[in-house]
N, C-alpha and C positions, 0 to 999 in steps of 0.2 A: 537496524530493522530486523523484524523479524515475522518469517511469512509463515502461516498455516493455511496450510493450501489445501483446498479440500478433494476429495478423490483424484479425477482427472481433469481437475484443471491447469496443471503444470503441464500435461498435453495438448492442450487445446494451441493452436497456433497465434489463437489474439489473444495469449494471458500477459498481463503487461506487467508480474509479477518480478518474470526473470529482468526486465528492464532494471528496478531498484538494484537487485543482484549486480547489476553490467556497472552502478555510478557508484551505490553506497558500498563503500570496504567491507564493515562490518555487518552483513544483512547474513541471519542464519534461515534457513527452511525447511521445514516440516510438515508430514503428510498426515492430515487431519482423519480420526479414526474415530466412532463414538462410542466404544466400547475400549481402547485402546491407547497408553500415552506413549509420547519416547522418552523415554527415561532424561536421555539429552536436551528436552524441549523443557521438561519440568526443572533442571540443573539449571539451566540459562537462564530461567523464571526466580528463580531462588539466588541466581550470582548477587553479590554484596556489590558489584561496582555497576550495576545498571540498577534502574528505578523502571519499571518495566510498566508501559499503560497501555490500555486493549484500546482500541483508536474502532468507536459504534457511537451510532447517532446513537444523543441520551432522550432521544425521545421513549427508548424500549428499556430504560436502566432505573432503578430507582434513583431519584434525585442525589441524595447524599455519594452516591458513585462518581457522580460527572462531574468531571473537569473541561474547562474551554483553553486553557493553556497549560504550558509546558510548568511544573512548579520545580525550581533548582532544590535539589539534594545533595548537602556535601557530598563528594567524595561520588556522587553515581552519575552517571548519563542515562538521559533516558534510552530506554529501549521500547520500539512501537511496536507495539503486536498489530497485525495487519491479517485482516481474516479473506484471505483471499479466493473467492468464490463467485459465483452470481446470487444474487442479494436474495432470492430463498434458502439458498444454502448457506450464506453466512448463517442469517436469522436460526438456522437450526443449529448451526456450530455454535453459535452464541448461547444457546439455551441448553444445550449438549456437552456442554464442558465447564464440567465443578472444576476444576485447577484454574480456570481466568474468571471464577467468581469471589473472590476479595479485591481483584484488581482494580485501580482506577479506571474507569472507562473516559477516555476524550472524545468530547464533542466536537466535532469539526466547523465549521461556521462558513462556508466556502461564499464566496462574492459572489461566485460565477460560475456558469452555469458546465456542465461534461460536456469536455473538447472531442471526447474518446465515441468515433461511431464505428466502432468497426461491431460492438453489440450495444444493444439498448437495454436499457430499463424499463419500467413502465412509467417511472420517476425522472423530469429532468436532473433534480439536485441529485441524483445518484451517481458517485463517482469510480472514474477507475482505481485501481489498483492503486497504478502508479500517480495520478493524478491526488489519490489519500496521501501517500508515501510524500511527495513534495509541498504540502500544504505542512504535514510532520515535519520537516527534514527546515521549513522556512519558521516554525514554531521555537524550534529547537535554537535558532540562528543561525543555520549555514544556508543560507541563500544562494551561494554560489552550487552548492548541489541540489536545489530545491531548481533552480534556473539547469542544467545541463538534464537532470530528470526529464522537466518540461521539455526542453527542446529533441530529448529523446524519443519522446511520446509521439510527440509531433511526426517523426522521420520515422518511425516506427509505423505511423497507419498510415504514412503517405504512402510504404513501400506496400503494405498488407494490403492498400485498398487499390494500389494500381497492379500488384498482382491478381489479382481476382476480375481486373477487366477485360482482359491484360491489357494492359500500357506500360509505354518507357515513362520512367521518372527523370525529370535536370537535378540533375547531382550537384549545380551550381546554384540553384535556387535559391531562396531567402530562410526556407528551414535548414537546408542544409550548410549554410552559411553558417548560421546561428548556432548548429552542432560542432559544428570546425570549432569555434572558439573555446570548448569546453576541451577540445584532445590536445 
């Protein structure tokens, strides 16, 4: 994975970016600048052993761009660029950045609708972060981290949203259950 995070959203207390961070090993991240690259974000774009695709609805991409699944590349893994922002700001990152303009763009197809309320969109089908990152992570074929992500997510706004009430959470619950099996 790899995250472009745009200004301060890596501050923001519901960015559910550092989550991917906490399951997938390999997740690198970078602060998104529009005037400005990290030399190290364009090297990781250019590595021979990852196949690197920008994960945007291709509703906003020219057609020939878009891909709906993962396609095997000898010898590369893919690597998901993941534009992580609130969906104005991706949309500007996306149109703001010639270095992720040859790259394949994947379309997401999600069944189902954003479990993530701790912010809204104006869009139901707009998803989190981390909720892109495991639809990627289950494309790819590891399923078992696409599922511990998910159950992440989950124990993630349950804490965030009964902090804000305040309320206790049961740390024995059925989400938290569901995360034990993943540690």
């Amino acid at each position: 994975m790899c995250l472009l995070m745009h200004d301060v959203e890596a501050l923001k207390p519901s960015n559910t970016g550092w989550l991917i961070a906490d399951v997938v090993g390999d997740t690198s991240a970078f602060g998104w600048l529009r005037t400005v690259v990290e030399p190290d974000l364009l090297a990781l774009l250019s590595d021979p052993q990852w196949q690197p695709y920008l994960v945007f609805p291709g509703e906003y991409v020219a057609p020939e761009r878009v891909v709906s699944e993962v396609q095997p590349v000898p010898g590369k893994r893919p690597l998901f660029i993941l534009l992580d922002a609130t969906w104005t700001e991706a949309r500007k990152m996306f149109r703001k950045s010639p270095y992720l303009e040859g790259l394949p763009v994947l379309s997401l197809q999600p069944e189902q609708l954003s479990r993530y309320r701790l912010r809204r969109s104006t869009r139901d089908d707009h998803l989190c972060t981390a909720e892109v990152a495991a639809l990627c992570l289950e494309l790819a074929g590891d399923q078992q981290a696409a599922d511990a992500l998910n159950a992440y997510l989950d124990v993630f706004s349950q804490h965030y949203l009964a902090a804000k009430a305040p309320r206790a959470v049961d740390l024995n619950d059925s989400l938290h259950q569901r995360l034990r099996l993943f540690l």
